[in-house]
C-alpha positions as CSV (number, residue, x, y, z in Angstrom):
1,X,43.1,12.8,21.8
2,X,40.4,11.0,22.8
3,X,38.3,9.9,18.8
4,X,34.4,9.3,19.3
5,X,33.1,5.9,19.6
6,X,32.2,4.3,15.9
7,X,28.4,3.5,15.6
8,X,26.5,1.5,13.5
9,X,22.5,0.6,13.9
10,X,23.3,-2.8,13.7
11,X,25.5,-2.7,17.0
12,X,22.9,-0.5,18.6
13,X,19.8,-2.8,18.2
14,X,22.0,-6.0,19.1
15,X,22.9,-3.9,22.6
16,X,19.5,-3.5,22.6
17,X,17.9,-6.7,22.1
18,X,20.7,-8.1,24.3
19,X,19.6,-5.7,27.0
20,X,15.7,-6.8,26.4
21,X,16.7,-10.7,26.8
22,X,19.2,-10.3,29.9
23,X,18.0,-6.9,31.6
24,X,14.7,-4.8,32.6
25,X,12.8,-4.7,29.0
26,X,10.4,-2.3,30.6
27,X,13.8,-0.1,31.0
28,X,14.9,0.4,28.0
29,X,15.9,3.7,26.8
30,X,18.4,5.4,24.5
31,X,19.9,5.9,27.6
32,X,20.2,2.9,28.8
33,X,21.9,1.1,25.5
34,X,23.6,4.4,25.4
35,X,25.8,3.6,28.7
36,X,25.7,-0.2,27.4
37,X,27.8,1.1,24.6
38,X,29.8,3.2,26.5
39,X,28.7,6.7,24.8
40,X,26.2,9.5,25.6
41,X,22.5,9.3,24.4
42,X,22.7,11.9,21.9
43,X,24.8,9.6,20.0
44,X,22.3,7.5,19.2
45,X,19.5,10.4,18.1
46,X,20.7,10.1,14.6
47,X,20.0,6.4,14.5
48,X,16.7,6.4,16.7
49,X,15.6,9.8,17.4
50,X,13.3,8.4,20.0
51,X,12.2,5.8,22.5
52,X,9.7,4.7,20.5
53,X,11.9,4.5,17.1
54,X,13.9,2.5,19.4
55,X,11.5,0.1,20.5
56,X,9.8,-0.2,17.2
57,X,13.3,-1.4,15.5
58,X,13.8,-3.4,18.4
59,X,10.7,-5.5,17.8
60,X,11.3,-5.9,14.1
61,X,14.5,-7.5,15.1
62,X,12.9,-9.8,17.3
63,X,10.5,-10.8,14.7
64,X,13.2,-11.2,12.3
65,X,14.9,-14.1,14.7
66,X,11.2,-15.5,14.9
67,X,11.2,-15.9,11.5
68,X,14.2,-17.7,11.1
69,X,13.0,-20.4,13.2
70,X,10.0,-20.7,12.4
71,X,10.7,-21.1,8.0
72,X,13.1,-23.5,9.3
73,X,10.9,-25.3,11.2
74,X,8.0,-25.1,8.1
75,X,10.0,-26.9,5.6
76,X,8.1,-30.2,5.3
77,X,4.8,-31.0,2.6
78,X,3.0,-33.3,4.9
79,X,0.3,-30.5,6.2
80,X,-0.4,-31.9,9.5
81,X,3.3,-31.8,10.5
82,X,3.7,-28.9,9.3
83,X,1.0,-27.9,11.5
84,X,2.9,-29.5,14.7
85,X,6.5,-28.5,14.3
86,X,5.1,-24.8,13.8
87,X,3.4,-25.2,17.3
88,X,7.0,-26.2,18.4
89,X,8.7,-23.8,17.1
90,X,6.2,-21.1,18.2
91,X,6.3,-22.5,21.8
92,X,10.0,-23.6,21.4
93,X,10.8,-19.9,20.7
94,X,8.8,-18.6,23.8
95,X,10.6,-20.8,26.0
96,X,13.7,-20.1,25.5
97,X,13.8,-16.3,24.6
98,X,10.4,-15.5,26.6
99,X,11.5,-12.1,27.9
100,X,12.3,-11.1,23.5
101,X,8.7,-12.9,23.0
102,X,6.7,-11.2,25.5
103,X,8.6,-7.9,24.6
104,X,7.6,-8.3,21.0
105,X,3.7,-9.5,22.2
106,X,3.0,-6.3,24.3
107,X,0.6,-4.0,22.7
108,X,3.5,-1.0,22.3
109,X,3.4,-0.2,19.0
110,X,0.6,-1.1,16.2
111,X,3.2,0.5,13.4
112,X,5.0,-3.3,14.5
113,X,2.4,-5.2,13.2
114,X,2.6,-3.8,9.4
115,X,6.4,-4.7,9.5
116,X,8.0,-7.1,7.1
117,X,8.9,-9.6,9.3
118,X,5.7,-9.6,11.4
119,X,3.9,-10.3,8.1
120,X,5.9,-13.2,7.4
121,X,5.7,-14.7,10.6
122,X,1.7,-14.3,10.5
123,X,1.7,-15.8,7.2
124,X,3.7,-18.8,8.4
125,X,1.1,-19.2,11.0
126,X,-1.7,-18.6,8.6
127,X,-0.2,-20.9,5.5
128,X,0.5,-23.5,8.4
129,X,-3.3,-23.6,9.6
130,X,-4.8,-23.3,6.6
131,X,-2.9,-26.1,5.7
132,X,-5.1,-28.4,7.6
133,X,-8.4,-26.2,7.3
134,X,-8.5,-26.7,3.8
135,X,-9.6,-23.2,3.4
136,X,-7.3,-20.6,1.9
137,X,-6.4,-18.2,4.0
138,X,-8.0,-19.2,7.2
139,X,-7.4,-16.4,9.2
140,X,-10.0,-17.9,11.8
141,X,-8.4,-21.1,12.1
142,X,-4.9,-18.8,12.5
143,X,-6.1,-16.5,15.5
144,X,-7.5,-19.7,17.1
145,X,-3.8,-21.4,16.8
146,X,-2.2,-18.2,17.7
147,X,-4.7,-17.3,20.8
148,X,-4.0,-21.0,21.9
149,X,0.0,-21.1,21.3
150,X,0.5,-17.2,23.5
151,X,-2.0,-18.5,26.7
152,X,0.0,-21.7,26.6
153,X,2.8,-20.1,26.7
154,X,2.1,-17.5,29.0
155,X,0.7,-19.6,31.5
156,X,3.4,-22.1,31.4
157,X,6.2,-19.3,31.9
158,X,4.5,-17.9,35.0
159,X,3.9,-20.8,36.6
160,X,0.2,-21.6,36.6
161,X,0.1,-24.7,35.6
162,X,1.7,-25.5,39.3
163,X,4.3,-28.6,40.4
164,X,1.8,-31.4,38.7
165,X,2.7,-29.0,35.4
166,X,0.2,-28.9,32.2
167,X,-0.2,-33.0,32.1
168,X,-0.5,-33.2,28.6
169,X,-2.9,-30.6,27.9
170,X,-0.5,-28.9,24.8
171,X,-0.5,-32.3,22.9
172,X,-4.4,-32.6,23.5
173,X,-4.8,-28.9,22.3
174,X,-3.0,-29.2,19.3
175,X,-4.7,-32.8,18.4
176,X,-7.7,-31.0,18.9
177,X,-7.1,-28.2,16.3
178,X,-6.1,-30.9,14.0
179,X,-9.2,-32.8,14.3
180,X,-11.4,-29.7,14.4
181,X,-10.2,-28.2,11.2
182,X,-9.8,-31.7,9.2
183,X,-13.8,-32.0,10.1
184,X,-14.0,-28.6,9.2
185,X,-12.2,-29.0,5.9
186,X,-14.3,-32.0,4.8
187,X,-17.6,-31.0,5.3
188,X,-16.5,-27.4,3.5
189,X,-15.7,-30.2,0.5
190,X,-19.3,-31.8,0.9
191,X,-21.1,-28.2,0.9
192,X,-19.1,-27.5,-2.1
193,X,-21.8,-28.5,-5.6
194,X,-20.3,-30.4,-8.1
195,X,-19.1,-29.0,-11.3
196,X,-21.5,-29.3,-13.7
197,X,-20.3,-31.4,-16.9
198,X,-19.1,-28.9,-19.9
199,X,-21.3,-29.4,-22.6
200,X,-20.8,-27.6,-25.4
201,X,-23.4,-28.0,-28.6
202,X,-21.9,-29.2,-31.6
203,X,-22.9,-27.0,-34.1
204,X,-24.5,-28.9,-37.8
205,X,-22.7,-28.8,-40.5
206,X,-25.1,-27.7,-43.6
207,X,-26.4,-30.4,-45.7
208,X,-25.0,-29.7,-49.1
């Protein structure tokens, strides 16, 4: 007698990430990581009771690998190379996982975007630009470093940038976000008044 395959969600979403990174991301279904696994789709419905479940998990658990490289790659004081081994990691990652990046970057699911992990990995971003801003919680200075890292990235996987390839345009980028916000940061310190000395009146004491 023939016992029903053992599932876990952990095996599922591995099958599934697996089958984002080495098959046809646009094709993945239940179905799909169903006959991966070797069992029928309604064996999954208790785990993910939908494509879109699916996919949602799947992207969390992209983000989740993101995140492990990139906190690694964060783990310096020095602000400015912070800065630059985030851009590395960030580009490193797209490089060598590109169809789990792009998978994760297409607009699918907003719900993605309030996970745990995708929080963290913004905040590393954010922490690691308003670093060298000097403004707390720069999210400006962030969406320009993010907006910069993904066209970089796309362009370089599909090609554009032709046989004579990008000729040192990511190292000028990235100099130039350094210099921009440093400039930035200092005259923010300029604009900012001096703190008035604290006074305080002595009272008298009463003549006896």
């Amino acid at each position: 007698m023939a016992y029903p395959k053992l599932l876990s969600s952990e095996e599922i979403l591995k099958t599934a990430v697996h089958l984002v990174e080495h098959g046809d991301a646009e094709g993945l279904s239940l179905r799909a990581v169903a006959a991966e696994l070797g069992v029928k789709a309604p064996s999954l419905y208790r785990y993910f009771p939908d494509k879109e479940a699916l996919e949602i998990a799947v992207s969390e658990e992209i983000l989740i690998i993101m995140l492990g490289e990139f906190r690694t790659a964060s783990a310096t004081d020095d602000l400015a190379t912070k800065f630059r081994i985030m851009t590395d990691a960030y580009l490193r990652f797209a490089r060598k996982r590109f169809p789990l990046y792009a998978f994760v970057m297409q607009n699918r699911h907003p719900k993605r975007y309030g996970s745990g992990a995708g929080k963290a990995v913004w905040n590393l971003l954010l922490e690691a630009a308003s670093g060298v801003s000097g403004q707390p919680d720069d999210t400006a200075a962030a969406v320009a470093t993010w907006a910069f890292l993904h066209g970089y990235a796309t362009l370089e996987h599909s090609g554009a940038f032709g046989p004579s390839g990008p000729k040192g345009g990511l190292e000028r980028g990235v100099e130039a976000f350094l210099s921009n916000f440093r400039s930035h940061a200092q005259s923010v310190r300029k604009e900012q008044p001096a703190r008035a000395p604290d006074v305080r009146r002595r009272k008298k004491k009463p003549r006896s």
